[in-house]
N, C-alpha and C positions, 0 to 999 in steps of 0.2 A: 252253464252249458247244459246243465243235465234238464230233461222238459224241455227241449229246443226240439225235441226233435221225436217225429211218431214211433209208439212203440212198436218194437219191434217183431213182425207178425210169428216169431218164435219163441216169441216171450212164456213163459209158463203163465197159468190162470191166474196166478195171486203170490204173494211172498211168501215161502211158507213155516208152519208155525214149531217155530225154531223152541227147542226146551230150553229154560231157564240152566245155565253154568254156574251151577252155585261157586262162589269165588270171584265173580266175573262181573262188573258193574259197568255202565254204559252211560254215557252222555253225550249231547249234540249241540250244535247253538250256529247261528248265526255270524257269522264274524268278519263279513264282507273282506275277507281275503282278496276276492277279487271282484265279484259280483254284490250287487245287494241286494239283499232279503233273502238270499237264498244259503240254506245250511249248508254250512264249508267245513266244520271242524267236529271231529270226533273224540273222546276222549274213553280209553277203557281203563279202569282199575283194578288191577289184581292181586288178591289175597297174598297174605303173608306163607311164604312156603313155594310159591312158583317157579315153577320150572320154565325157561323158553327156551324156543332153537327155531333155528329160519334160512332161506336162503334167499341166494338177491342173484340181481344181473349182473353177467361178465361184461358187460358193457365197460368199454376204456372210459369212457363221458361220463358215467353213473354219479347220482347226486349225490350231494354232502349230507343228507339223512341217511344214505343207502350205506356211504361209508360209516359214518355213526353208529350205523347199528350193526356193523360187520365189527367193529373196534369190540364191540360191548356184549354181544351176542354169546361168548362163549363163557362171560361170570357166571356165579352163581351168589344167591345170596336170599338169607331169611325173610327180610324187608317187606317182600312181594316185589310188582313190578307195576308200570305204568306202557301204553298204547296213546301216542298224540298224533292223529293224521288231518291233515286239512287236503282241499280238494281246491282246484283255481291257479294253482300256483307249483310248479313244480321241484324249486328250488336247486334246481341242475344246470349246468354252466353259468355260474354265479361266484366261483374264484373264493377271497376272502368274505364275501359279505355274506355266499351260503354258509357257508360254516359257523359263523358269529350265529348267524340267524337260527339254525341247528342249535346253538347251545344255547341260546337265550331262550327258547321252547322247552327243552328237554331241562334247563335249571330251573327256570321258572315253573313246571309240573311237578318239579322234582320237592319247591320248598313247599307247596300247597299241598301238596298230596305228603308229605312227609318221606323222602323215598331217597336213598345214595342217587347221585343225578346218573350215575355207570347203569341204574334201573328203570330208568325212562328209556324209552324206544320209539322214531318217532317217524314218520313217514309223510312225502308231499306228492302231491300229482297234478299235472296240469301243464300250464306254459312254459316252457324251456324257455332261459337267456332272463329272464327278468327276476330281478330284489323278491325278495318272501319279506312283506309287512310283519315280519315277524310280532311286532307290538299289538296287530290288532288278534294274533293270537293269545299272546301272553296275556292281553288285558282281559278276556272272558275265561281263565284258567278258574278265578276264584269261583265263578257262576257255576260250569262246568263241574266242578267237585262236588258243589251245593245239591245239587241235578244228580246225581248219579244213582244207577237204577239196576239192579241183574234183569228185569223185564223190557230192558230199551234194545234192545241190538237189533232189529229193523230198522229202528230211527241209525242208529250207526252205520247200517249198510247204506241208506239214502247218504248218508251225511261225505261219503267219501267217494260218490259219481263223479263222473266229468261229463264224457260224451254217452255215457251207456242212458240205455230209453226205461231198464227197470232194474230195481234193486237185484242184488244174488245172494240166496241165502240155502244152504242143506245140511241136515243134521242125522247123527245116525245113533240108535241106544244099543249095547253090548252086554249081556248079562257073562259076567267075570266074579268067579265062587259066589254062585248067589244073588248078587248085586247088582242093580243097573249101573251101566257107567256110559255118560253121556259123552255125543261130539255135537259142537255146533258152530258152523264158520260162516262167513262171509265173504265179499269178491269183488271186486270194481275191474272194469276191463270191457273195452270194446272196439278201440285202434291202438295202433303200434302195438301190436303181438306176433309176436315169436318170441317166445321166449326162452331161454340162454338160461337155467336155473331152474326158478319156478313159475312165475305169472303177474303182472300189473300190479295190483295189491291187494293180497290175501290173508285175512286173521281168523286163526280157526283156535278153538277154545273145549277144554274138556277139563272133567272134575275127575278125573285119575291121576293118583300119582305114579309121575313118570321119569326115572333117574335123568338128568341133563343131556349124557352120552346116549342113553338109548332114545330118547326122543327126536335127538338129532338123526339118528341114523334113521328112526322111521322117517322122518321126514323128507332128509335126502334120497334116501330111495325111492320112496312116491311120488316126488315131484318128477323124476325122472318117466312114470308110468302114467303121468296124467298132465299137469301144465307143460312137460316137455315133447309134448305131443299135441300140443294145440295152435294153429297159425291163422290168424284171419289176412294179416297184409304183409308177413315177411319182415316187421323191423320190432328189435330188442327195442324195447324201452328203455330210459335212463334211469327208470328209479322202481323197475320189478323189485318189487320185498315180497315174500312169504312169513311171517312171524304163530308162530303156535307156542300156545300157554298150556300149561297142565298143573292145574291148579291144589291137585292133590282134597279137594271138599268131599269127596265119597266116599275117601278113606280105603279105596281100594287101587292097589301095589299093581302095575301092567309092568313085567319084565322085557326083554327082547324079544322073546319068542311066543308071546302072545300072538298067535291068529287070530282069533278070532276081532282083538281089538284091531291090528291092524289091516284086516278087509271091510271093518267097519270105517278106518278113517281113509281106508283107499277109496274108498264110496263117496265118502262127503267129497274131498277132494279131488273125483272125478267129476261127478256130480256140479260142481262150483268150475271143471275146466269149459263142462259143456256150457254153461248156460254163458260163460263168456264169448263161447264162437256164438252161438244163435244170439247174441246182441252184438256183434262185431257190424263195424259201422257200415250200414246200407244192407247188412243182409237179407235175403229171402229162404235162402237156404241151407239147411245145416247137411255134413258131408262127411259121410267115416269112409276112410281111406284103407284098404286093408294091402298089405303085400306079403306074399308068401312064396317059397322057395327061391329065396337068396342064400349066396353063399354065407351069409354070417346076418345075424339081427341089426345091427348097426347098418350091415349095404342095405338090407329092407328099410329101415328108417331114412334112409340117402332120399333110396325112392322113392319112400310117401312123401317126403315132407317137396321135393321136388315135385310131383304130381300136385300138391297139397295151396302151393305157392305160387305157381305157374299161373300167371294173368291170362293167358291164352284158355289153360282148362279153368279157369273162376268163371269168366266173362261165357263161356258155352256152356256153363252149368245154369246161369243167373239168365240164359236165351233158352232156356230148355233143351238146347242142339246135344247129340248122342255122339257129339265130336271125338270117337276114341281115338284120331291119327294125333292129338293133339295130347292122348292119354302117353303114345309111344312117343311121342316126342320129347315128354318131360322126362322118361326115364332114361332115354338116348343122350340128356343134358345130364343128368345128374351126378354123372361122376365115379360111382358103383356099378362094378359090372354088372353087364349082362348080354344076352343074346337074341338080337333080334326074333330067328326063327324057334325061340323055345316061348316064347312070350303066350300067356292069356292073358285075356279083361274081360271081368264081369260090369254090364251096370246092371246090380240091385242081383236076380237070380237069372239074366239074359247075359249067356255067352255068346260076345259079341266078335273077339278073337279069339283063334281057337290056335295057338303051333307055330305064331308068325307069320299067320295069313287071317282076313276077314272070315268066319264062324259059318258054313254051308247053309247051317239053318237060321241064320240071325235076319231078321227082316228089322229097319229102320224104324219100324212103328212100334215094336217092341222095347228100343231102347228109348226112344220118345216119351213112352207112355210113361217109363219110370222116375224120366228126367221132371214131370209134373209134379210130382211130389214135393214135398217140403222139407223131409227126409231123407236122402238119398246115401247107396252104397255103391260104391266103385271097388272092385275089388283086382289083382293083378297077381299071376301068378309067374313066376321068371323062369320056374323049372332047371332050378340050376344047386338047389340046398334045403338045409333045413331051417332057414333064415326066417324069422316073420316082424312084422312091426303093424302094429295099428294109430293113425294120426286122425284127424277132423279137423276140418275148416269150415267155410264156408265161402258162396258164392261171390263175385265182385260186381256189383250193380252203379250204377252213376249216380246212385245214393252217397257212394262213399265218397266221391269228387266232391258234391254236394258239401258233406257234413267237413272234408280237410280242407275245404277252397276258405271257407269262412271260418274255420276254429276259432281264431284270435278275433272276430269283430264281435 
């Protein structure tokens, strides 16, 4: 599926040049999971001494790798650890034979790679309802180890596309007592998002040693401020994994209350939320949603992610129309108070409503002109707290009927 389809005019210039994670080894290959010739399977290896911690979907449906790696996620152990994701095949409402298939991948990397099988971790994405050829994974496992590289993780980000039109990759460096210490993740995502956790599938990698618990906690807290604010079409996927390694190769100790590493890794991992909406299927347009004065941060999030969601404001964004009765309309659905007559909307820096009536000075050509953009900011103010939330989406084009009418041929 991945190359089916043009890229995405929001795509960034180039993939970009991600630093090497000492620790951290990469391999890719071919393995006609579903498609042929085309790279399906990823494999990462990580050093003796790693640490992970991850979140997935609350999804009831979530696959038998999602479960797998929710079972195993919270060991710890000297070993190092292993990453196996294929792309074509999603391995979700599959009953007994996901699961066989789940552990026939994760035992089989497991005796190759030399590693307790509790230390494979392993992830699928793709077609819902159908068998994982688990075999024609297992059988290029040997190859894969052969291959393995800390210079490959571009090739890993291609290797785990479905529908997205370009790879996603951002890295950020942190100097911590002296020392550089690296982040560098990757991202597959471009339908079925909303995500419930953290996002589609994302593996972010850094040479810090980082205790198990506190890794986790950055992690869960950030997902919260970056993939849990990202929606292109309103549905949780069955097999959202987030997986981060800390591979401890720099030699340098990040406690809980490091800053500065973690607005370094709030970076990457915003960074990797955005590039998922501006590849969200059929997009034109990418969209920060801002709302402010609710009574509490959570009714703002109501609001955005219902503004955010709304087929009615996606389809007049992707028309260029400065439709804002269709801005109040989403927040009048959404569930979270508010008050009609306290209401603003900005598009971009043109107040358009001003108090719960149309803006005296807003002229239509004004809000048009911003709606041209590629970019856009909608902003909403409720006048009712000290509330705020910020989400991004993007536009709904008949691209994206396009791209889900045909998924499966």
């Amino acid at each position: 599926m991945a190359g089916k389809y043009p890229v995405s005019p929001l795509a960034p210039a180039a993939f970009p040049a991600l630093p090497v994670i000492r620790g951290a080894s990469f391999a890719t290959v071919a393995a006609g999971v579903r498609y042929a010739g085309r790279t399906d399977v990823m494999l990462a290896r990580l050093a003796p001494g790693t640490t992970m911690a991850g979140v997935f979907t609350k999804s009831s449906t979530r696959s038998a790798p999602v479960l797998d790696c929710q079972a195993k996620i919270g060991g710890d152990g000297d070993a190092g650890a292993a990453i196996v994701v294929n792309s074509g095949n999603a391995n979700a409402f599959t009953g007994r034979n996901g699961i066989e298939a789940t552990r026939a991948v994760t035992s089989a990397a497991a005796a190759v790679l030399g590693l307790p099988e509790d230390r494979v971790f392993s992830s699928s994405t793709g077609v819902i309802g159908e068998k994982l050829p688990a075999e024609r994974i297992t059988a290029k496992l040997g190859d894969l180890a052969a291959v393995l590289d800390e210079g490959k993780i571009e090739e890993a980000a291609k290797a785990i596309m479905t529908t997205d039109t370009f790879p996603k990759g951002a890295s950020a460096e942190v100097m911590i007592d002296g020392q550089v210490v690296r982040i560098a993740g990757i991202a597959k995502g471009s339908g079925m998002i909303a995500p419930d956790m953290a996002t589609m599938l994302v593996y972010i990698f850094t040479d810090a040693a980082v205790e198990r618990p506190v890794l986790q906690d950055m992690v869960s807290t950030l997902s919260d401020l970056t993939f849990n604010c990202i929606t292109v079409d309103s549905d949780t996927s069955t097999s959202d994994t987030l997986l981060m390694a800390a591979t401890g190769a720099s030699g340098v100790r990040v406690t809980e209350g490091n800053t500065a590493f973690i607005e370094a890794l709030r970076g990457v991992m915003l960074d990797l939320a955005h590039q998922v909406v501006k590849d969200g299927e059929g997009a034109t347009k990418f969209v920060e949603i801002h709302v402010s004065g609710a009574p509490s941060d959570a009714d703002a999030r109501t609001h955005a992610m219902a503004i955010a969601n709304s087929p009615l404001v996606k389809t007049a964004i992707a028309g260029e129309d400065p439709n804002w009765g269709r801005i109040v309309m989403a927040i009048g659905k959404s569930g979270a108070p508010a008050d009609r007559d306290l209401i603003s909307i900005w598009f971009g820096d043109v107040l358009v409503a001003d108090k719960g009536w149309a803006s005296a000075d807003y002229k239509e050509a004004d809000g048009a002109a911003h709606m041209k953009g590629q970019e856009l900011s909608i902003k909403v103010d409720l006048g009712m707290g000290g509330g705020a939330a910020t989400v991004w989406t993007c536009d709904l084009t008949h691209g994206y009927i396009d791209i889900n009418a045909d998924y499966r041929s």
